[in-house]
C-alpha positions as CSV (number, residue, x, y, z in Angstrom):
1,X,-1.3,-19.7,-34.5
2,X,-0.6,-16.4,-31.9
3,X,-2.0,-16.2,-28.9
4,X,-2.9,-12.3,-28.5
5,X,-2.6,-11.2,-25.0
6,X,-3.0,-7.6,-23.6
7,X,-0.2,-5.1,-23.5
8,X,-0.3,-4.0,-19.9
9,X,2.4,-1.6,-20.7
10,X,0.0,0.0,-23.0
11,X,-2.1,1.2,-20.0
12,X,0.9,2.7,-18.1
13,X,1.9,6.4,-18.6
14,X,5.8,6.2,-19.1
15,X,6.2,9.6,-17.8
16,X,4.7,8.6,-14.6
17,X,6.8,5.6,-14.8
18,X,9.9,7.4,-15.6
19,X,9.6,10.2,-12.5
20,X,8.6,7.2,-10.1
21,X,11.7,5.6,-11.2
22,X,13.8,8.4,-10.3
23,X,12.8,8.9,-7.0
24,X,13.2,4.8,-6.2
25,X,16.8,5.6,-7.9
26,X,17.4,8.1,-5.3
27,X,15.7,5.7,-2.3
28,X,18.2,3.6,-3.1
29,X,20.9,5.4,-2.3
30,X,20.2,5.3,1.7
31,X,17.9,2.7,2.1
32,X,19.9,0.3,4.3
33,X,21.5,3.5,6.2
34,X,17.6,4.8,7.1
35,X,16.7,0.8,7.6
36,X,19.5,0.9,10.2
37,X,18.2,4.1,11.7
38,X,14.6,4.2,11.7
39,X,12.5,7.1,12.1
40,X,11.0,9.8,9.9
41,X,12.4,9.8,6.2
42,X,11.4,14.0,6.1
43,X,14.1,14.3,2.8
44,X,12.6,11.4,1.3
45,X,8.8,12.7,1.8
46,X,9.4,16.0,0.2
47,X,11.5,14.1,-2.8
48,X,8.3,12.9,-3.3
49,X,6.2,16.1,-3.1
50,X,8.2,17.8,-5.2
51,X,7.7,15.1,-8.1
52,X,4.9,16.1,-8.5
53,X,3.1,12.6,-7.9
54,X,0.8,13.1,-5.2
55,X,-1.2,14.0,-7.5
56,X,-1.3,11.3,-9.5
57,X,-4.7,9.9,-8.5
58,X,-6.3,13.1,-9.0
59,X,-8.1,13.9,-12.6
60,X,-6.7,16.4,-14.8
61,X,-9.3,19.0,-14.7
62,X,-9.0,19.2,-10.7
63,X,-5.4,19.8,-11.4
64,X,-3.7,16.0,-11.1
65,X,-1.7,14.2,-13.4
66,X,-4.9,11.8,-14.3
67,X,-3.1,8.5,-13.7
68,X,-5.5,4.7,-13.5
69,X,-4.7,2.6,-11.4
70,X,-2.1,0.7,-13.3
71,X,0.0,4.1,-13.0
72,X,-0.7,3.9,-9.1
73,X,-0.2,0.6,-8.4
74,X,3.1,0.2,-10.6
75,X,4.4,3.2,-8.9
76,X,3.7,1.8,-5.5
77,X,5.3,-1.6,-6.6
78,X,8.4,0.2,-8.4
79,X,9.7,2.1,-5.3
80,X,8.6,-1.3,-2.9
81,X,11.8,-2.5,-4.6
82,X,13.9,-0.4,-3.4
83,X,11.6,1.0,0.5
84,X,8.9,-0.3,1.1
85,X,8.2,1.8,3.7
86,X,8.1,5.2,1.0
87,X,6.1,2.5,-1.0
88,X,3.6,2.6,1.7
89,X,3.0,5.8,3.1
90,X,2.5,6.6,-1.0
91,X,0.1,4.0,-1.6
92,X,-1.6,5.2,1.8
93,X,-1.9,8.5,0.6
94,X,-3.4,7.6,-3.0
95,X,-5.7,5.3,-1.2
96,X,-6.9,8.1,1.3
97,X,-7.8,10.0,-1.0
98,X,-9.8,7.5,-2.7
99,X,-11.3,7.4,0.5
100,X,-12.7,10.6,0.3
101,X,-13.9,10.1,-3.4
102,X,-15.5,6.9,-2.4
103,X,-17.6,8.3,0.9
104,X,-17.8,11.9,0.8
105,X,-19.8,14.4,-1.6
106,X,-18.7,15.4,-4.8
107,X,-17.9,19.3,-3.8
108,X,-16.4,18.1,-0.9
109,X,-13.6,15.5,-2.6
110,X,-13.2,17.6,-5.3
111,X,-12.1,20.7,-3.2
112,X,-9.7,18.6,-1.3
113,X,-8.4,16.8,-4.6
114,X,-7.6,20.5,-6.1
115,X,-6.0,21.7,-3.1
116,X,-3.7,18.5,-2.6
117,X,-3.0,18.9,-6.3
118,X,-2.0,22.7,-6.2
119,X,-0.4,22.0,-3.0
120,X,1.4,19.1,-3.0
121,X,-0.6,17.9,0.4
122,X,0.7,14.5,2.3
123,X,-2.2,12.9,3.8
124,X,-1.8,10.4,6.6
125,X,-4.1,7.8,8.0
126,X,-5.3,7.9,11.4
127,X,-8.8,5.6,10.5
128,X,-8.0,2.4,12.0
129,X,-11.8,1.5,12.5
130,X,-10.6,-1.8,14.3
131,X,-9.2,0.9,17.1
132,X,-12.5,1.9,19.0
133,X,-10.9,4.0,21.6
134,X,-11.7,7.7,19.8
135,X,-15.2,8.7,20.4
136,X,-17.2,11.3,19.1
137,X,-19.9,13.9,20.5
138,X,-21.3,16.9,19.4
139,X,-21.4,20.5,21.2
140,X,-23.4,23.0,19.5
141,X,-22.7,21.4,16.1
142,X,-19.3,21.0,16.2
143,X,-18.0,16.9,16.4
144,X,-15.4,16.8,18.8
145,X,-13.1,13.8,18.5
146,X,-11.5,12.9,21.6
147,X,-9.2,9.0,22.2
148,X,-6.0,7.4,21.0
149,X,-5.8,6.0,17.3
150,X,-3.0,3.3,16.6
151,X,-0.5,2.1,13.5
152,X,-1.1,5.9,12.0
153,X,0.8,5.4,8.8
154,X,2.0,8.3,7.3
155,X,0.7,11.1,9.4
156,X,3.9,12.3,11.0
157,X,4.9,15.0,8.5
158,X,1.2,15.0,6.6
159,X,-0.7,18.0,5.8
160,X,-4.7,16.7,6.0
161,X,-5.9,13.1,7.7
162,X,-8.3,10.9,7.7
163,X,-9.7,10.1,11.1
164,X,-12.0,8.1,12.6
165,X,-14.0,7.7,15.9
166,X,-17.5,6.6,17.3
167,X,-20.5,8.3,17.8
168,X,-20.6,8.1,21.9
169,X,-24.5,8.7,21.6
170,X,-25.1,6.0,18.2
171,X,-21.9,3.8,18.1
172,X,-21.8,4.6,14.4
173,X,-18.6,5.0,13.0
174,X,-17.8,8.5,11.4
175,X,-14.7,9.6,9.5
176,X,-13.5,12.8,8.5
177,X,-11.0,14.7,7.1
178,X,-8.9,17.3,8.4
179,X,-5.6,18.9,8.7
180,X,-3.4,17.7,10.5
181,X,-2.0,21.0,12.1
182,X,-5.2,21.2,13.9
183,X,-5.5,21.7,17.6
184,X,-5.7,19.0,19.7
185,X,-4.3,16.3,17.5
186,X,-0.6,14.8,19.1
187,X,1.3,12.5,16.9
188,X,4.1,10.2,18.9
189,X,6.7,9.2,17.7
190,X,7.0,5.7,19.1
191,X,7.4,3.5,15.9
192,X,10.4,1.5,16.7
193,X,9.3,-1.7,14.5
194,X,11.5,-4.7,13.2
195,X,10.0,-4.1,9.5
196,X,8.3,-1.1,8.0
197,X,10.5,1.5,10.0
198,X,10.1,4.5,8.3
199,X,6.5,4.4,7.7
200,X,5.8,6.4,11.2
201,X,3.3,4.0,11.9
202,X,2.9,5.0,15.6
203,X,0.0,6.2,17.7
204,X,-1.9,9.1,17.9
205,X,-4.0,11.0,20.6
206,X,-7.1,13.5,19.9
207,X,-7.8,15.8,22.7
208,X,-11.4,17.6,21.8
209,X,-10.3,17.8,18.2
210,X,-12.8,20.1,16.4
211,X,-14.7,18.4,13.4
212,X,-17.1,20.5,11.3
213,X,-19.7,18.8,9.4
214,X,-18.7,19.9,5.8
215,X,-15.5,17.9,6.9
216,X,-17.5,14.7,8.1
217,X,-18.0,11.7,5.1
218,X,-21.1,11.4,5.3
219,X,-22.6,10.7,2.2
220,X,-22.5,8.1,0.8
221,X,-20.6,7.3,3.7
222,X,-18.6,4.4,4.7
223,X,-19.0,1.0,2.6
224,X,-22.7,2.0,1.9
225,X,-22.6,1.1,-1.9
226,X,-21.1,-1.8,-3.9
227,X,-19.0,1.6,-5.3
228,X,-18.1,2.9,-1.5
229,X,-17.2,-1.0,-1.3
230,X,-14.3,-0.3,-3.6
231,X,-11.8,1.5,-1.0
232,X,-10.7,-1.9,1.0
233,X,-10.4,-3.7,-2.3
234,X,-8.0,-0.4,-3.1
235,X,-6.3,-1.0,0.3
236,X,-5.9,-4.7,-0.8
237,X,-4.4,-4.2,-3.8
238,X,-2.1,-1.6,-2.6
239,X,-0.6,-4.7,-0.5
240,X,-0.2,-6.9,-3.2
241,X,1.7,-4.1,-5.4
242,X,4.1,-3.3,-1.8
243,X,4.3,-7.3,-1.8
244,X,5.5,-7.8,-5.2
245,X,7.5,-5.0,-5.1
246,X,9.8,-6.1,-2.3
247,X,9.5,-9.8,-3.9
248,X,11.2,-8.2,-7.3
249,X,13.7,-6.2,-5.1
250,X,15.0,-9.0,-3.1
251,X,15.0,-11.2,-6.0
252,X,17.2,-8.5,-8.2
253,X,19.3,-8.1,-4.5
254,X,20.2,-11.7,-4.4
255,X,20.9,-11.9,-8.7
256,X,23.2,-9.3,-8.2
257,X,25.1,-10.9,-5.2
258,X,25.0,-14.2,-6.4
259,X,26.7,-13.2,-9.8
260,X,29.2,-11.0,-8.5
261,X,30.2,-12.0,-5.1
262,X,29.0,-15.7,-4.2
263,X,31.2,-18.7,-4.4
264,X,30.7,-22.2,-5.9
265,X,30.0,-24.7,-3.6
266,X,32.9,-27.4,-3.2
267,X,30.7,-30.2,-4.2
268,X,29.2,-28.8,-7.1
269,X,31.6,-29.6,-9.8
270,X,31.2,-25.8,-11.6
271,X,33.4,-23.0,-11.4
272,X,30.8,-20.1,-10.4
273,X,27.7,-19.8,-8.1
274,X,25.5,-19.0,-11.2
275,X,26.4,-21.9,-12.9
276,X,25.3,-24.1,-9.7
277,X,22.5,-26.6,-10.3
278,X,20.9,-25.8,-6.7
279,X,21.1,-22.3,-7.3
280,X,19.7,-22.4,-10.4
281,X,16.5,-24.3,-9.5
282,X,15.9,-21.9,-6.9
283,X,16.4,-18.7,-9.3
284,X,14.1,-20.9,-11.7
285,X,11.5,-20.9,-8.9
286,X,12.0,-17.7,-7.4
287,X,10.9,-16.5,-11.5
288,X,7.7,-19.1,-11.5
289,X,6.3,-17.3,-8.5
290,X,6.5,-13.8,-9.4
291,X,5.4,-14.2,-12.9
292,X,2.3,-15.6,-11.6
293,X,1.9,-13.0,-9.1
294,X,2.5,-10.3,-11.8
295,X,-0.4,-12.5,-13.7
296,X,-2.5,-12.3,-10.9
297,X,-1.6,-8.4,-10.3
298,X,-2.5,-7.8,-13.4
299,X,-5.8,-9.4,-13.4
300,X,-6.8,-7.9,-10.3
301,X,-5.9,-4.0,-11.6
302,X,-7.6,-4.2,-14.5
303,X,-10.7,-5.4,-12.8
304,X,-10.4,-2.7,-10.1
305,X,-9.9,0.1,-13.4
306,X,-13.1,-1.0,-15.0
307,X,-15.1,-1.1,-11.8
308,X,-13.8,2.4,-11.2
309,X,-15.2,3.0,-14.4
310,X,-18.6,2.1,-14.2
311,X,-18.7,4.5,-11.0
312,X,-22.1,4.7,-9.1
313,X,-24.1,2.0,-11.3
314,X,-21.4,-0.9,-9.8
315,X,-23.3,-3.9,-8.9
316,X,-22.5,-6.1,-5.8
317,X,-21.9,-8.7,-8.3
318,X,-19.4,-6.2,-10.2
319,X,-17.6,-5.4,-6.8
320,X,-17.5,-9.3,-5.4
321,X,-15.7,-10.5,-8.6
322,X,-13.3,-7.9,-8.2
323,X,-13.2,-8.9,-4.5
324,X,-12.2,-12.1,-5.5
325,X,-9.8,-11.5,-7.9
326,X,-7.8,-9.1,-5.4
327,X,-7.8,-11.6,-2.8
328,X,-5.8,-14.2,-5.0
329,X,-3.6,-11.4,-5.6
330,X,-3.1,-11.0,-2.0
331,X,-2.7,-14.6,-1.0
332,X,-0.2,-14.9,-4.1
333,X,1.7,-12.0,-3.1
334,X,1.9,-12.6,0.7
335,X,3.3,-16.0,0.0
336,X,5.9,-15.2,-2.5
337,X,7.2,-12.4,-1.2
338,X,7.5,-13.9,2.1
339,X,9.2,-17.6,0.6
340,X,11.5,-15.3,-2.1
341,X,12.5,-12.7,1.1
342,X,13.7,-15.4,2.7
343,X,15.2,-18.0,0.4
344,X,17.1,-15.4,-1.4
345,X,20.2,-16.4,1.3
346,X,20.0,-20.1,-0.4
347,X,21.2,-18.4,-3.4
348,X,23.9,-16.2,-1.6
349,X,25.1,-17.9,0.8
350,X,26.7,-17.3,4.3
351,X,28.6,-14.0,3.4
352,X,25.3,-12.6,2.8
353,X,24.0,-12.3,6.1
354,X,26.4,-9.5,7.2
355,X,24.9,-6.9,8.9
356,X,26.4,-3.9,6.6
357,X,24.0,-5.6,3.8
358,X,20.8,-5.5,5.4
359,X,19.2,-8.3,3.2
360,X,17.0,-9.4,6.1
361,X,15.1,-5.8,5.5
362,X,13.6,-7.1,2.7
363,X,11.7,-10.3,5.3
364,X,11.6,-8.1,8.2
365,X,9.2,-5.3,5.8
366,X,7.0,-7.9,3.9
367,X,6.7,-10.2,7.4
368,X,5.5,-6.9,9.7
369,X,2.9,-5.9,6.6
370,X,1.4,-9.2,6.3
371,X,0.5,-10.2,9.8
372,X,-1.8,-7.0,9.9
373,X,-4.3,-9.1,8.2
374,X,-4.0,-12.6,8.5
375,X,-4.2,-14.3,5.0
376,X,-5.8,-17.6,6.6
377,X,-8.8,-15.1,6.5
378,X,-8.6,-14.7,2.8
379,X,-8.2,-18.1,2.0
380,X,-11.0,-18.4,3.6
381,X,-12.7,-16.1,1.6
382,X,-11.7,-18.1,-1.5
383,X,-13.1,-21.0,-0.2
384,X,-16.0,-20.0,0.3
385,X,-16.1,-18.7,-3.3
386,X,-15.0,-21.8,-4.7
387,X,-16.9,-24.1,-3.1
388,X,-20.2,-21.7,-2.4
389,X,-20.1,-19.4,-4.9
390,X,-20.1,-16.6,-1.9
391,X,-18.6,-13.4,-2.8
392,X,-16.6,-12.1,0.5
393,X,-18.5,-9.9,2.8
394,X,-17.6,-6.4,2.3
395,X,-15.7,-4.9,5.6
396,X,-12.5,-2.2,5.5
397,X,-10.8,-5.7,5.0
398,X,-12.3,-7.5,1.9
């Protein structure tokens, strides 16, 4: 008897796949130099303008290339193999602008979806709703946003952002988006992280930044529908795909090092590293935990598509069991990627940790991500779901 299961592939559209190969190809080629030197990777953000795949998100008849999810997320996890910092400023900016599908008004996301897609706009994140220092007040009609906003992923070198602040009279939060040339907005450039260090993940100040209100998300508005509730499941699952991504690049890192350049211990009674029993168990290991975090990626896409699908009818049912699903993904992921990240030097050994190499970058990427949102929480989460039957709370976290 066959056991049919679903063709994954089948979802993916290989052209997609093929261009966002290339450009992880070409990331390649100076990732450990730009690792070693921090800073702004400007050639590497218009590599990926010019492919074309900012637009991926965005439908065909607003101009995009009509890619699901699957073609987001495996594009995110392809180049996390190779830079996980390009990995996340990408993800970030197909997630912000299902942050503007998700909150705003139809003619409003649709009129920034055609322009990013005739124009090859960047868009950076300065939301941060956990940083309450920008407040907002309004003159005449006109929202000024005025305060600092920190861990601003991608807006160095962005074209439009999302921005948040708090109504000084209300307390309520609003987010808009605008461009980033406008006046009053100062980007700094004082990311100098351990991990992540191309992701220009720095601060920003707003000094009487001019909003209008066609540029204010509004309605629906933040997380008010089980549909809204989408966008931190989105952010989620962008995580897991980065995760998994620099798990599968550290893992083919180490293969290649341990087949070509590591040495047999003295004690093993075998000629070559790869023929070590040690080694062996871990690389058996090492392939048990990322085919069950591919299961569990999997999983989690599909029910994220098919929510997507069902659009404004989603029930808080729908969205909680998608919830769940992207949580285990996430717990899954943080894990492996962290144990694989760092066990990979069991498996090459000693000469591995030289400098030149920059192995540690895979670690030094996945640790910074995952400590912006502690997993304990999530496992909490799943807890309460197991034992309860409680769907997590929805919050720009779960």
């Amino acid at each position: 008897m066959s056991i049919n299961l679903p063709d994954f592939s089948t979802l993916l559209n290989p052209e997609i796949q093929q261009q966002t190969q290339r450009l992880a190809d070409a990331f390649a080629e100076t990732a450990v130099q730009r690792d070693r030197d921090g800073g702004s990777p400007l050639a590497q953000r218009q590599l990926i303008r010019e492919s074309g795949l900012l637009a991926l998100s965005i439908p065909k008849n607003l101009g995009g290339l009509d890619g699901n999810w699957f073609d987001v997320m495996n594009s995110v996890r392809i180049l996390a193999q190779v830079d996980n910092s390009l990995a996340h400023v990408f993800g970030f900016h197909h997630l912000l602008l299902a942050t503007v599908r998700l909150f705003a008004r139809a003619e409003q996301w649709q009129n920034w979806f055609q322009q990013t897609a005739t124009q090859q706009l960047f868009w950076g994140n300065t939301l941060n709703p956990l940083d309450k220092r920008t407040v907002v007040h309004q003159q005449d009609g006109i929202y000024l946003f005025s305060g600092q906003k920190s861990f601003c992923s991608g807006a160095i070198d962005s074209d439009m952002l999302v921005a948040s602040g708090l109504d000084q009279g209300t307390g309520k939060l609003l987010i808009a988006a605008i461009p980033t040339a406008r006046e009053g907005i100062e980007l700094h450039h004082d990311w100098d992280n351990m991990g992540q260090r191309q992701t220009d993940s720095g601060s920003a100040t707003f000094r009487h930044v001019r909003v209008e209100q066609h540029e204010l998300l509004l309605e629906p508005g933040p997380l008010s529908t089980p549909f809204a509730c989408l966008r931190p499941l989105i952010a989620q699952l962008t995580f897991v795909n980065m995760f998994l991504g620099v798990a599968e690049g550290a893992f083919a890192e180490a293969k290649q090092y341990t087949q070509a350049q590591s040495r047999a211990w003295f004690l093993s009674g075998v000629e070559r590293a790869d023929q070590d029993p040690y080694i062996l168990r871990h690389y058996g290991e090492f392939w048990l935990q990322l085919e069950s975090v591919r299961a569990l990626n999997q999983q989690a896409i599909l029910q994220l598509q098919q929510a997507w699908q069902i659009g404004e009818a989603l029930t808080a049912e729908q969205r909680g069991q998608v919830a769940i699903a992207v949580a285990t993904a996430k717990v899954a992921a943080s894990r492996v990627s962290l144990d694989i990240s760092n066990r990979m030097f069991e498996v090459t050994g000693a000469r591995a940790t030289q400098a030149a190499l920059r192995l540690d970058r895979f670690w030094r990427n996945v640790r910074t991500q995952t400590l912006h949102d502690p997993v304990d929480y999530k496992i909490k989460e799943l807890g309460e779901w197991a034992l309860n039957a409680e769907f997590p709370q929805p919050s720009f976290y779960s």
